[in-house]
C-alpha positions as CSV (number, residue, x, y, z in Angstrom):
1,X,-101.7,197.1,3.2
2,X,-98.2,198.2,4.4
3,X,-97.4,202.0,3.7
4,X,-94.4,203.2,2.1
5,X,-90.9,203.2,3.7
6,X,-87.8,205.2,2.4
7,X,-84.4,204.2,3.8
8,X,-81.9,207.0,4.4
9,X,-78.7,207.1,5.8
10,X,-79.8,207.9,9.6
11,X,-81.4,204.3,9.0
12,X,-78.1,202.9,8.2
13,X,-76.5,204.2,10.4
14,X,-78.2,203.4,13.4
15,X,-77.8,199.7,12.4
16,X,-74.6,199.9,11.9
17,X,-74.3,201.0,15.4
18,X,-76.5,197.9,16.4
19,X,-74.4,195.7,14.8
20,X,-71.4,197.4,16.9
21,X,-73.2,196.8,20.1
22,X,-74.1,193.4,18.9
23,X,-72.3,189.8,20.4
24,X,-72.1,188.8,16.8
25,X,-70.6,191.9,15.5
26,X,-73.7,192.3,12.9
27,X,-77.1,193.1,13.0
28,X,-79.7,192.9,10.0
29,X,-83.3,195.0,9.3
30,X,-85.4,192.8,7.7
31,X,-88.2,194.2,5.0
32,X,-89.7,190.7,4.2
33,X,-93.1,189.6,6.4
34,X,-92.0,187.1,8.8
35,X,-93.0,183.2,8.0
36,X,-93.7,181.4,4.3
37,X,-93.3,185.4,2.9
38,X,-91.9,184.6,-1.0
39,X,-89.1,186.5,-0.6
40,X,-86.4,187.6,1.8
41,X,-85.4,191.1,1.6
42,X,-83.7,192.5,4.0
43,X,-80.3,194.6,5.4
44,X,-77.3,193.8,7.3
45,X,-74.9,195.8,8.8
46,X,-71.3,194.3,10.3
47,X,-68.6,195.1,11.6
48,X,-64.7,193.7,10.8
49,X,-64.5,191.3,13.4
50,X,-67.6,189.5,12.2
51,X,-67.2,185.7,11.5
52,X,-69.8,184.1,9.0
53,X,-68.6,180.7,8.0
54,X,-68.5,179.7,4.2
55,X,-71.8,178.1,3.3
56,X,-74.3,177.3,0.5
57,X,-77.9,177.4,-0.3
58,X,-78.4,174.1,-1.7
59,X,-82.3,174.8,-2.8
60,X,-82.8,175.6,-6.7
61,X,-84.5,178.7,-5.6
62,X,-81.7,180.1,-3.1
63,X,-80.1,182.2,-5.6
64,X,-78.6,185.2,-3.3
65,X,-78.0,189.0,-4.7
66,X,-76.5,191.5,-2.4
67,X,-76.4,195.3,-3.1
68,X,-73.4,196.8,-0.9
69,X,-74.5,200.4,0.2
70,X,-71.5,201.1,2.6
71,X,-68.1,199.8,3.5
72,X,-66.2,197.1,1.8
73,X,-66.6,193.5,1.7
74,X,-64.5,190.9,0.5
75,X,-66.5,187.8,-0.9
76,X,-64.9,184.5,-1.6
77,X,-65.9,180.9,-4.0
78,X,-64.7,177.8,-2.6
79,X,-64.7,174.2,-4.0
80,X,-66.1,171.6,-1.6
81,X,-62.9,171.4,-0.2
82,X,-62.0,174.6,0.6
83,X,-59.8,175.6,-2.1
84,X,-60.6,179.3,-3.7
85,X,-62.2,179.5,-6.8
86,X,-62.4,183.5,-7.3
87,X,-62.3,186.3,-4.8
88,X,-63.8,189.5,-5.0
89,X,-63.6,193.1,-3.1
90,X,-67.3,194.9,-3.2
91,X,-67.2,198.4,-2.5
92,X,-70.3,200.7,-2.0
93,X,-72.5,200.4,-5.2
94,X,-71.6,197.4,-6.5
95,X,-73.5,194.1,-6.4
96,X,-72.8,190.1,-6.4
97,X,-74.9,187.6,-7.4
98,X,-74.2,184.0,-6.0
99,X,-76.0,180.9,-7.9
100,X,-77.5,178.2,-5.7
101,X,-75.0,175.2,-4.5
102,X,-72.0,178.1,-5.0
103,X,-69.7,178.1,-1.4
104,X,-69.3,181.7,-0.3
105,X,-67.3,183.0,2.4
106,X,-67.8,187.0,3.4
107,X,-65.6,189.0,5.4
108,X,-66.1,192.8,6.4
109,X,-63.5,195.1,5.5
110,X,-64.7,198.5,7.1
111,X,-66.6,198.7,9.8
112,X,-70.3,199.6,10.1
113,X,-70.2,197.9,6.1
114,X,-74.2,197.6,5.2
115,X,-75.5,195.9,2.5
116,X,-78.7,194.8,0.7
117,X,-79.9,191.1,-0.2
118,X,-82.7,189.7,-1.7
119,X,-82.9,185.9,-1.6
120,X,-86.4,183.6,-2.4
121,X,-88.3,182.8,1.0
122,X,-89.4,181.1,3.0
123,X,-86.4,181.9,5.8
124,X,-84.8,178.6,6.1
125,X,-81.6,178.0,8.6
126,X,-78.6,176.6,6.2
127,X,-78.8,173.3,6.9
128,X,-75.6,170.7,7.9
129,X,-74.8,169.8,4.5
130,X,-74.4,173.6,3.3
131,X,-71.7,174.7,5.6
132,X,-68.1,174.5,4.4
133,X,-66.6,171.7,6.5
134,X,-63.3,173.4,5.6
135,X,-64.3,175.9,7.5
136,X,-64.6,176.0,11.4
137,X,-67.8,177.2,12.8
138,X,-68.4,179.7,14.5
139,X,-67.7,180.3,18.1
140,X,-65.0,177.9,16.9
141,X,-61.5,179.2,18.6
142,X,-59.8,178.3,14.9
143,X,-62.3,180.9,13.5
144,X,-60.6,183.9,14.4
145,X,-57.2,182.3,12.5
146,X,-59.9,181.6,9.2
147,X,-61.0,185.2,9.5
148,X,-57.6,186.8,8.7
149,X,-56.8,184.4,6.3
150,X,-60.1,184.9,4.5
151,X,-59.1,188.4,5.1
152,X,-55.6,188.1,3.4
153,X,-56.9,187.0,0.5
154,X,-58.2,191.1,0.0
155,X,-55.6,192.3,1.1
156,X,-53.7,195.3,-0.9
157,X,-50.5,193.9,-2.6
């Protein structure tokens, strides 16, 4: 039996600061057991220059919710060819929920964002099939041009 953990803002912040220091720009604090645990709960802090490439969880139980607690995030819906569905800024406080199958792009709009997510376990790296082919991958020279594109689409008018 596990004893109980509050999460305060000197938490936060010294991920955030990981993240910083971090190759990927990001860092995340996972709650969940490692292995078959149920579900996945867990935090992740990242900074503007972080890349993550649109992608889906194809799995009937790989419903993803994510609770921003700081920064700003930009969150995108994409057909399977790329083209935008809907786009949303999340600020601190507010939540998203993205259904299964649903491509998803994220971009960082403030440094040292942090947010929340709870998704069903096990763990399970996305597989080919759910990245968005549109998309380059990561470590991908064209990813830097996707970034600010994804980016423009938050942008202020």
């Amino acid at each position: 039996m596990g004893a109980i953990r509050v999460i305060r803002g000197d938490f936060l912040d010294k991920l955030a600061g990981e993240a910083a220091a971090a190759p990927r720009r990001r860092k995340n604090a996972n709650l969940h057991a490692e292995g078959s645990y149920p579900c996945n709960r867990l935090f992740n802090a990242l900074m503007a220059d972080t890349y993550i490439r649109p992608h889906r969880h194809a799995a009937e139980s790989k419903d993803e919710t994510v609770v921003v607690l700081r920064g700003k995030m930009g969150l995108a819906e994409f057909d399977a060819a790329g083209n935008v569905l809907g786009k949303w800024t999340l600020s601190a406080g507010e939540t998203a929920d993205v259904p299964h199958g649903a491509f998803h792009g994220w971009c960082v709009l403030e440094d040292g964002t942090v947010f929340f997510e709870a998704k069903a376990g096990p763990y399970e790296p996305i597989k080919p099939d759910e990245w968005g082919t549109f998309a380059p991958a990561e470590g991908d020279p064209a990813a830097a041009d996707y970034l600010a594109w994804l980016k423009g689409l938050f942008a202020d008018p």
